[in-house]
C-alpha positions, -999 to +999 in steps of 0.1 A: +175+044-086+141+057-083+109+033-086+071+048-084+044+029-087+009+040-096-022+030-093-059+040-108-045+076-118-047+092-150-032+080-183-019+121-185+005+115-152+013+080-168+024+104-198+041+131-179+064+108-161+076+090-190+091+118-197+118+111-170+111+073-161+114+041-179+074+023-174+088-013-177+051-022-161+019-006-162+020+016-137+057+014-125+079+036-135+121+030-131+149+056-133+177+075-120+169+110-119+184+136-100+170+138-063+159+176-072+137+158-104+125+132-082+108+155-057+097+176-088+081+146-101+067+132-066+051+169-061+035+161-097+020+127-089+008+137-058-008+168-073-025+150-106-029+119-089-071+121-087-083+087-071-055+069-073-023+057-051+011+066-055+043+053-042+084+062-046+112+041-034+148+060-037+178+045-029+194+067+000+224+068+021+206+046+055+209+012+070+188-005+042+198+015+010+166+027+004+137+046+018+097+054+001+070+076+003+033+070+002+003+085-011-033+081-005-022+047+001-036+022+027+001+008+040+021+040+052+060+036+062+068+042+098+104+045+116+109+020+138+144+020+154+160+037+123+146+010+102+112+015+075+088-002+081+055-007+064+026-004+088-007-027+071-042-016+082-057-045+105-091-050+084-102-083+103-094-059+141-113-032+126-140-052+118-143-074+151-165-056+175-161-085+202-199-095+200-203-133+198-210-145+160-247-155+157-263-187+151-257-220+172-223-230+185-203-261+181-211-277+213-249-270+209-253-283+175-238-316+191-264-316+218-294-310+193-279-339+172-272-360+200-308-354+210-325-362+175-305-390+171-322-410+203 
C-alpha cells in the first residue's frame, strides 16, 4: 500500500499520478504499485513539486509496518531506536528569546490598584 499526500503543487502532478494512484481526497493519492513505480513516482513529485509539500507512506517489512518520506515539509521523520518518528518544529522555542514580555506584571498591576483604590 502506498499513500502520498500533496500539498499546494500543481494540478499537472495531481494528473500525472492518477495515472498510477487512486485520489480518494484532494491531494491524497492511495495505491499499490510496485516499489520500482513508487520510487519512479516519488522522484516525479519531488521533481514537479514547485512550492508545495509532498509526502509517501509505504508499507515495508519493519517493526511498525510502514515507513514515509518527506518533502519540503516542515515535520521530517527521524529514527529513534528503530522506530519513525516524526520530529515537529518547536515554533513557540524558536520564537522565545528569554527577554521578559513587556508591559506591567501581575503583582504590580495589584499594587497600582491597591494604591488607587485608597
Amino acid at each position: 500500500m502506498t499513500v502520498i499526500v500533496l500539498t499546494n503543487c500543481p494540478v499537472g502532478l495531481r494528473g500525472f499520478l492518477t495515472r498510477w494512484l487512486l485520489e480518494n481526497s484532494a491531494g491524497v493519492f492511495i495505491g499499490n504499485p510496485s516499489a520500482r513505480v513508487r520510487d519512479a513516482l516519488w522522484d516525479e513529485v519531488r521533481q514537479y513539486a514547485g512550492q508545495g509539500r509532498s509526502l509517501l507512506a509505504y508499507t515495508t517489512n519493519n517493526e511498525q509496518g510502514f515507513t514515509f518520506r518527506t518533502h519540503d515539509h516542515a515535520w521530517h521523520p527521524v529514527d529513534h531506536e528503530g522506530l519513525t518518528l516524526i520530529r515537529r518544529p518547536n515554533l513557540e522555542a524558536d520564537q522565545d528569546t528569554g527577554a521578559p514580555k513587556p508591559g506591567w506584571s501581575k503583582a504590580s498591576k495589584r499594587r497600582r490598584f491597591n494604591r488607587n483604590a485608597q
